[in-house]
C-alpha positions, -999 to 999 in steps of 0.1 A, spaced: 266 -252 -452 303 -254 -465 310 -242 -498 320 -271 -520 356 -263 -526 365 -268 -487 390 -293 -474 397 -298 -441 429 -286 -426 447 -292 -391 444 -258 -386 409 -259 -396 397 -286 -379 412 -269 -346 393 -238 -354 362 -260 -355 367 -279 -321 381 -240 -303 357 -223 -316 328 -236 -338 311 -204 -347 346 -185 -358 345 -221 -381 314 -214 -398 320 -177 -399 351 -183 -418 346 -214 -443 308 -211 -438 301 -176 -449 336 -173 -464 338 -144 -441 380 -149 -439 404 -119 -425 440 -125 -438 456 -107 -419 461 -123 -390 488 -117 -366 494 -157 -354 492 -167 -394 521 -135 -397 544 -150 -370 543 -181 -385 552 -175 -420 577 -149 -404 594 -170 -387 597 -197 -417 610 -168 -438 638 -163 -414 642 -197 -410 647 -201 -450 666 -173 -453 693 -192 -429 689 -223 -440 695 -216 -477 719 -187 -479 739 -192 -446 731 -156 -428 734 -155 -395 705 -167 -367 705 -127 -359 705 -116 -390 674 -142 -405 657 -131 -371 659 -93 -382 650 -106 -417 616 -123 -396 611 -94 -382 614 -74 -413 591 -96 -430 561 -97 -403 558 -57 -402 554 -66 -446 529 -90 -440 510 -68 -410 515 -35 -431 530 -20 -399 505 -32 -373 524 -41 -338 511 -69 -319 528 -93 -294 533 -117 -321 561 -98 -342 586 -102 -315 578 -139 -309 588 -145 -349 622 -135 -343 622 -160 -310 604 -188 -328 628 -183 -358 659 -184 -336 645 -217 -318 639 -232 -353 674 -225 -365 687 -241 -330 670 -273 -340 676 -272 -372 711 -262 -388 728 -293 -376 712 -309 -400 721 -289 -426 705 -273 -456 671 -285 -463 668 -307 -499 634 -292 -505 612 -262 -492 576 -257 -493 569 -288 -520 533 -299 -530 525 -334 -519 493 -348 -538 482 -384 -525 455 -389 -558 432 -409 -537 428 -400 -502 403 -425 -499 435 -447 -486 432 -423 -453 396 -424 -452 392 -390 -470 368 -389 -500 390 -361 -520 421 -363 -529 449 -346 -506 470 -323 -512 493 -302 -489 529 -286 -488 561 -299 -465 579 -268 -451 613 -279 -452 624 -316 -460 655 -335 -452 666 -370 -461 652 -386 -430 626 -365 -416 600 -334 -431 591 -307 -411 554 -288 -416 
């Protein structure tokens, strides 16, 4: 039933255990709605989060700067989520800034053979932010 260019995804495979008809609605019957308030606060956030990790503005100002960018991505629609960007961004920076700038942000990771994880395709995925010791996704 799944088209042949599917991979799985954590989020994906979450969707499938929550809520197995929403599953096959979306990757099934490619029936997929981008816009999407929870997918909006998260990128949101990681803007803001970027934005303050990078060029050194301030937590309040790369909150604003979330804020700024989730009524972009919802084309105006409010929803419970936009506020909770601007939270989830300031919590991120709180964890994050005393480590310092990140030394790479949103980089493709390809394992060739996934068959090494038990995975019959190759995997391929993005870090969000990485540091020297630790990557964050």
């Amino acid at each position: 039933m799944l088209p042949s260019w599917y991979r799985h995804s954590p989020s994906s495979g979450n969707l499938f255990r929550e809520a197995p008809d929403a599953f096959l609605w979306r990757y099934g019957f490619g029936k997929r709605d981008e816009k999407n308030a929870r997918m909006a606060m998260g990128s949101a956030a990681e803007y803001g989060v970027n934005l303050a990790l990078t060029s050194g503005v301030s937590d309040d100002d790369a909150a604003q700067a979330a804020l700024a960018e989730f009524d972009k991505l919802m084309q105006g629609e409010v929803s419970p989520e936009r506020d909770a960007s601007a939270a989830i961004c300031k919590q991120m920076l709180a964890a994050l800034k005393p480590f310092g700038k990140p030394l790479t942000i949103q980089k493709v990771v390809n394992v060739p053979t996934g068959e090494r994880y038990g995975f019959v395709f190759p995997i391929k995925g993005k870090t969000d932010l990485g540091y020297e010791n630790f990557t964050i996704d």
